[in-house]
C-alpha positions in Angstrom: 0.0 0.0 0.0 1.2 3.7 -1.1 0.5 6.3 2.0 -1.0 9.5 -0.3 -0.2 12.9 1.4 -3.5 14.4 2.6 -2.4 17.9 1.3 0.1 19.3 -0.8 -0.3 15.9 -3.3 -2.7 14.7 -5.4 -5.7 15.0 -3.0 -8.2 17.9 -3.1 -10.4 18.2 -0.2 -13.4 19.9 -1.6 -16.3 21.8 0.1 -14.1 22.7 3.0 -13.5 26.9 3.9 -10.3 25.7 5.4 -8.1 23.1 6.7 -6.6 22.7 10.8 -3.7 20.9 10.8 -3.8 18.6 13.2 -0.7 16.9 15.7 -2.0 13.7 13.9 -3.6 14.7 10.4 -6.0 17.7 9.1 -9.8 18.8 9.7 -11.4 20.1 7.0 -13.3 23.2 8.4 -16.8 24.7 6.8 -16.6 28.0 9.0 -14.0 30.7 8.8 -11.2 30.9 11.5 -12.5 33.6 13.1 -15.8 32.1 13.3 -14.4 29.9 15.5 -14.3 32.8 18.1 -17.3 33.5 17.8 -19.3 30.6 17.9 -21.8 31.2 20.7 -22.9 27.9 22.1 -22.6 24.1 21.8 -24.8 22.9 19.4 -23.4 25.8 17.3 -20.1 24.5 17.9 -21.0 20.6 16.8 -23.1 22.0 14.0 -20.3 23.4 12.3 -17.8 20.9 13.0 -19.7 18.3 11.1 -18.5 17.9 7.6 -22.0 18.4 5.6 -20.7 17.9 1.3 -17.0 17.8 2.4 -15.0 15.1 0.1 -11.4 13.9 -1.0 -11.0 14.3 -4.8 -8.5 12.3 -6.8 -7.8 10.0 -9.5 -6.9 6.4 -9.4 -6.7 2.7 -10.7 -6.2 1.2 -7.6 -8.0 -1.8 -6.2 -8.1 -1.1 -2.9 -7.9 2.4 -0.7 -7.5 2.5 2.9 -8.9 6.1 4.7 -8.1 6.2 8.5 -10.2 8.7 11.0 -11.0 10.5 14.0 -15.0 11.0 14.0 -16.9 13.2 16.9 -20.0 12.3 17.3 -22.6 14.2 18.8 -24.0 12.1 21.6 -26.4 13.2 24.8 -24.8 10.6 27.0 -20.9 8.7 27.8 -22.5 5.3 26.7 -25.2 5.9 24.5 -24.7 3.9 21.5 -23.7 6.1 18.6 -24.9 4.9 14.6 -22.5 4.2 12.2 -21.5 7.0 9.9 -21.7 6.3 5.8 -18.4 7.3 4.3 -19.0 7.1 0.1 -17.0 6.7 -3.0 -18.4 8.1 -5.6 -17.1 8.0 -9.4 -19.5 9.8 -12.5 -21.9 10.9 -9.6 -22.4 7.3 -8.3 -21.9 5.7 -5.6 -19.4 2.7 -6.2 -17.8 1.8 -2.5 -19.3 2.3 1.2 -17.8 1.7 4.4 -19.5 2.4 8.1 -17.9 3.0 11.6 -19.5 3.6 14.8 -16.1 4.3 16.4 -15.1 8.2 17.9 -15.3 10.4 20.5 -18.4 11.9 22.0 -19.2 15.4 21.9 -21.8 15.6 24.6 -24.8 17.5 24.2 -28.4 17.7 25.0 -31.1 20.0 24.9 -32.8 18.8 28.3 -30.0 17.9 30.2 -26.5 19.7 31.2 -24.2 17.7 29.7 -21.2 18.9 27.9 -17.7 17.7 27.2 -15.9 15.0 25.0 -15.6 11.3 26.1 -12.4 10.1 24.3 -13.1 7.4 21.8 -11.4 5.2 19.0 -9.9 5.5 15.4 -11.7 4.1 12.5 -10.0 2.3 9.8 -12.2 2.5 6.2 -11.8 0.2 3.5 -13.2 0.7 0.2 -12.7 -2.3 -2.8 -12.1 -0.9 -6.5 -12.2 -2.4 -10.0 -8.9 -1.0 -11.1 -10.1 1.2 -13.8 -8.4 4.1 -13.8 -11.2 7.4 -13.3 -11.9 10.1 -10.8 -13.5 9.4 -7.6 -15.0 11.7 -4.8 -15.1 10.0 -0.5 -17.9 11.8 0.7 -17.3 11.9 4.8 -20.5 11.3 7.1 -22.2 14.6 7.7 -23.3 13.8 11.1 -19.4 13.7 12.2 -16.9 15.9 12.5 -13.6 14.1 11.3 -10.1 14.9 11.5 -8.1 12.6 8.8 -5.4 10.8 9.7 -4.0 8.9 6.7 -5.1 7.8 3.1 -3.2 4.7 1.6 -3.8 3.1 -2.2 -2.6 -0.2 -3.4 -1.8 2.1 -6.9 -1.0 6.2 -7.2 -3.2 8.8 -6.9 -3.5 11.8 -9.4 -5.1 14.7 -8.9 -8.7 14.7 -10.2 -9.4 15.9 -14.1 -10.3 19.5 -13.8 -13.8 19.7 -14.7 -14.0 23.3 -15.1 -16.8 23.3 -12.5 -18.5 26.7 -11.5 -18.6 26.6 -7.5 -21.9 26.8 -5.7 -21.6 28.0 -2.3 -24.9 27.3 -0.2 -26.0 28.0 3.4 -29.1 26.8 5.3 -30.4 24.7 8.2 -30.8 20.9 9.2 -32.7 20.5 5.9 -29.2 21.6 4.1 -27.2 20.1 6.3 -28.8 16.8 5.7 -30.4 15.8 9.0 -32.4 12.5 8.9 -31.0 11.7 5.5 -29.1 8.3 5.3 -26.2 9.7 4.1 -24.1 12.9 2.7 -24.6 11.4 -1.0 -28.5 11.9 -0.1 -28.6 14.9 1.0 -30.6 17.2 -1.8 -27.4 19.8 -2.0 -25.3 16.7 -3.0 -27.7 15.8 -5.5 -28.7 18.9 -6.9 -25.1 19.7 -7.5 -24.6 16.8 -9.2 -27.1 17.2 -11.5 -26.4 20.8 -11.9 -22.9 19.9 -12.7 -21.5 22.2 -9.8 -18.9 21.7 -6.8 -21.0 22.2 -3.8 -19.4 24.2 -1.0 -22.5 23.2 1.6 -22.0 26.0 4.4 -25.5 24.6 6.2 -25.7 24.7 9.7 -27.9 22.2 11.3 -30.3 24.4 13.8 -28.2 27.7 13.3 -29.0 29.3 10.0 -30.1 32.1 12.1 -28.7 34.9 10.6 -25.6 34.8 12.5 -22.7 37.6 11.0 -19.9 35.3 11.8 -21.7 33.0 9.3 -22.6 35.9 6.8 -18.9 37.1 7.1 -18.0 33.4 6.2 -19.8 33.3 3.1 -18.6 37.2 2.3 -15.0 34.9 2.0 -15.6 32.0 0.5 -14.9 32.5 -3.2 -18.3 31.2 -5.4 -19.3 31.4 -8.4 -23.1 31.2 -7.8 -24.3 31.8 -4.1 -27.9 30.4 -2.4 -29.3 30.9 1.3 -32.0 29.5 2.8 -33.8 30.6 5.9 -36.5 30.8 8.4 -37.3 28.0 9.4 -34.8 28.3 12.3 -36.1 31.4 13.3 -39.2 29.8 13.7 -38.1 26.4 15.2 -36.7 28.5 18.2 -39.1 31.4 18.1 -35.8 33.4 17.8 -36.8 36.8 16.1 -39.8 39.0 16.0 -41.0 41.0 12.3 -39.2 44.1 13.1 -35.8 42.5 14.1 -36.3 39.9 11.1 -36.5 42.1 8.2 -33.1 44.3 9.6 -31.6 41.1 10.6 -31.8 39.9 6.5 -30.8 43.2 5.3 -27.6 42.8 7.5 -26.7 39.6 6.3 -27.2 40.1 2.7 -25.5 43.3 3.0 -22.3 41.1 4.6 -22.5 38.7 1.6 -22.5 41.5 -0.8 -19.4 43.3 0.7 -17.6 40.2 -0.5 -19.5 39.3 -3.6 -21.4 42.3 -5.1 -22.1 40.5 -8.4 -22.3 36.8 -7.8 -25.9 35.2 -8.5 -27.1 34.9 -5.3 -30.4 33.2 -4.5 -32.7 33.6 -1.2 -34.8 30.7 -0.7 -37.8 30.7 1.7 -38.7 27.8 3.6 -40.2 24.6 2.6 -43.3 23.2 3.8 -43.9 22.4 7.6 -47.2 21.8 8.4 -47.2 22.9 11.8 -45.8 26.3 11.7 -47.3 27.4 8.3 -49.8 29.8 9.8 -48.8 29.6 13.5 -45.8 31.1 14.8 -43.2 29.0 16.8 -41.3 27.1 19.1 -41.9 24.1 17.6 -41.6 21.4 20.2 -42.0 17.2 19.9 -45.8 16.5 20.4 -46.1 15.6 23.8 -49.2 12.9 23.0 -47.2 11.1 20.4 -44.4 8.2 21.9 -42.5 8.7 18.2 -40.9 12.6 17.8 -43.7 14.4 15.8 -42.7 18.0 15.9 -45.7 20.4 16.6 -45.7 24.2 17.9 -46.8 25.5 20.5 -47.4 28.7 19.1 -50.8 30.6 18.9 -52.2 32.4 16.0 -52.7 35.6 18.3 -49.2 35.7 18.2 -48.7 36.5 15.3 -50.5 39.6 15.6 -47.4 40.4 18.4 -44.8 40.3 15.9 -44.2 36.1 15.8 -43.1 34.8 12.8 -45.1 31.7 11.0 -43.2 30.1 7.6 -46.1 32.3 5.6 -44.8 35.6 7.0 -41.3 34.8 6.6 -41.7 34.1 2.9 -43.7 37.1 2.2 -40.7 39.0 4.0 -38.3 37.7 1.7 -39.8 38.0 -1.2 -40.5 41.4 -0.8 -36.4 42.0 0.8 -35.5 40.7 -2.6 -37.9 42.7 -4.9 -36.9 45.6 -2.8 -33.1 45.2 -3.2 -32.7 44.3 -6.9 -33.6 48.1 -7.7 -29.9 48.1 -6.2 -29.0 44.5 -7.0 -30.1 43.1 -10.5 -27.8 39.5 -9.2 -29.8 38.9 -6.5 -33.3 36.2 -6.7 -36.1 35.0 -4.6 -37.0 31.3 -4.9 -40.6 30.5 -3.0 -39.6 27.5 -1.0 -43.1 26.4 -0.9 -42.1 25.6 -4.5 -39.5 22.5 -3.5 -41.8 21.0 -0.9 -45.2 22.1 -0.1 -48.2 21.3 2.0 -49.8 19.2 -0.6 -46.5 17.6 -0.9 -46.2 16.8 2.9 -49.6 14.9 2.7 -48.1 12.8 0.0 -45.0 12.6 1.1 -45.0 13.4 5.1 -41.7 14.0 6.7 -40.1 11.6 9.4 -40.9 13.6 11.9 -42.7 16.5 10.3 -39.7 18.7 9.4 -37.0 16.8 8.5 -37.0 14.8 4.9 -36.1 11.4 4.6 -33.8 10.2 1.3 -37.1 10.5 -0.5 -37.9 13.9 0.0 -34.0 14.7 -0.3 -34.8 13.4 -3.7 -37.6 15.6 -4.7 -36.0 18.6 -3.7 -33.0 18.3 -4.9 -34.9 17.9 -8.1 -37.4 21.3 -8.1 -34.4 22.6 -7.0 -32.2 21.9 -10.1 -34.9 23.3 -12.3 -35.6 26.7 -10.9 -32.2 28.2 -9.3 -30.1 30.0 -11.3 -32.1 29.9 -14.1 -30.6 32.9 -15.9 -27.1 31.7 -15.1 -27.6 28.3 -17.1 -25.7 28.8 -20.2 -22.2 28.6 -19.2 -22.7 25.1 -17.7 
């Protein structure tokens, strides 16, 4: 076996913002450095840890290859047993070679009790069997983890991958982005609308915290794109975060942030998607309390709304009108309706898991209405 440098060689690791070195290898990061001072909380700080669309590119005919990792898992207990994580190989935009672990350390968190710390666990070892034909592959890590890498080995070289001439679509949004409750990273609808969009995904969600944050708008201000979405909301709502008043000023701010880095890249605003609950009734949304499986619910009250509360309806209205209000200024920027990927007829024929997540096949659908209606007027180079 032929140990491949992790950087500086003939790997690329793609949809990473930067990369730690490590005493023992690299993480691939998806925030800024100086984000990392600012992060504000926990759950923040496991959110964007986890390595949501980030991959090793290369070439190769080898037979075998060998990856070796560090995964932290979020966990809300020492010994609760932690899932495996899906690591894929993908060649042509296929899956071709899997491997699971359920080894790593725990990153302690949990929203009803006071936990917090890291239990110390084991390394994993992945191996992935090849045909030998020579191509370009992509090993997608689990988006649930973060993972420091630690070593790559190949029973063959590795070259770096063909350059596709690829225009780079950097995206931000919440668990729905991130890929919460999908089986794995190739499944998330970023992944595949990328693919089928024939762009490199730079996937900058952040499960529970696509709130608006400026450490996360002053991220994507630096992250060189080509074409730029960001979808938000339902967050906001999920944690009853914002009121109108703050909302609308709170947008403003973080497009204006964007723009100060990217004053002429496409850039695409997508409202929410359909959840049932919250689409005319303002947040928290909480688990429903007379259900033993986790149904999410609200417990917020129409005559809320009338205080300033945000429902997914208001929010989309918002941005829409943010967006027709700024392209006077801003002829690059556009409003998708996310009611348009996923709506409420859609959730009665198609319900999600728990009523806001989406399994693989909602992923799938997505991913889809996605690929036909973003960027539209920025098709013809592709």
């Amino acid at each position: 076996m032929i140990e491949v440098p992790l950087t500086g060689g003939a790997v690329q690791v793609r949809g990473a913002v930067w990369i730690e070195p490590t005493a023992r290898g690299i993480r691939p990061r998806r925030f800024a450095p100086e984000a990392a001072r600012r992060i504000v909380d926990d759950f923040m700080r496991a959110s964007l840890t986890q390595s949501a669309g980030v991959r090793l590119a290369f070439r190769t005919a080898a037979t075998r290859l060998v990856l070796r990792v560090h995964a932290t898992k979020l966990a809300e207990s020492a010994d609760a047993p932690l899932p495996a994580a899906v690591y894929d190989l993908s060649a042509g935009g296929e899956v071709v070679a899997t491997a699971e672990s359920d080894d790593g350390s725990r990153f302690l968190f949990s929203f009803d009790e006071p936990v917090h710390g890291v239990v110390p666990g084991g390394d994993a070892t992945l191996r992935f069997d090849l045909d030998g034909v020579e191509r370009d592959y992509e090993l997608w890590l689990p988006y649930t983890d973060e993972v420091e890498l630690l070593g790559l080995s190949a029973d063959a070289a590795l070259a770096p991958p063909a350059d596709g001439g690829r225009r780079r679509w950097v995206h931000h949004g919440s668990s729905i982005s991130h890929g919460y409750l999908a089986s794995r990273t190739t499944r998330t609808w970023p992944v595949i609308a990328a693919q089928s969009m024939g762009l490199e995904l730079v996937n900058l969600a952040y499960s529970g915290n696509a709130l608006l944050d400026q450490s996360t708008a002053r991220t994507l201000r630096d992250t060189p794109g080509d074409v730029m979405s960001v979808k938000l909301g339902i967050n906001i709502v999920n944690g009853d975060m914002m009121r109108l008043r703050v909302f609308r000023s709170a947008v403003h701010g973080f497009l204006d942030t964007i723009r100060d880095g990217h004053p002429d890249t496409p850039l695409l605003v997508v409202s929410p998607v359909s959840c049932p609950p919250v689409e005319d009734l303002p947040g928290p949304t909480i688990f429903d309390p007379t259900r033993t499986d986790k149904w999410v619910t609200t417990a917020g009250t129409r005559e809320q709304l009338a205080e300033g509360k945000l429902s997914l309806a208001v929010i989309r209205r918002e941005l829409a009108e943010i967006v027709a209000a700024r392209r006077s200024e801003d002829p690059h920027i556009d409003h998708l309706d996310g009611s348009l990927l996923y709506s409420a007829a859609d959730s009665e024929r198609l319900p999600m898991p728990d009523n806001l997540h989406p399994g693989d096949d909602v992923n799938a659908l997505i991913a889809a209405r996605f690929a036909e209606r973003a960027f539209r007027h920025e098709r013809s180079p592709l």
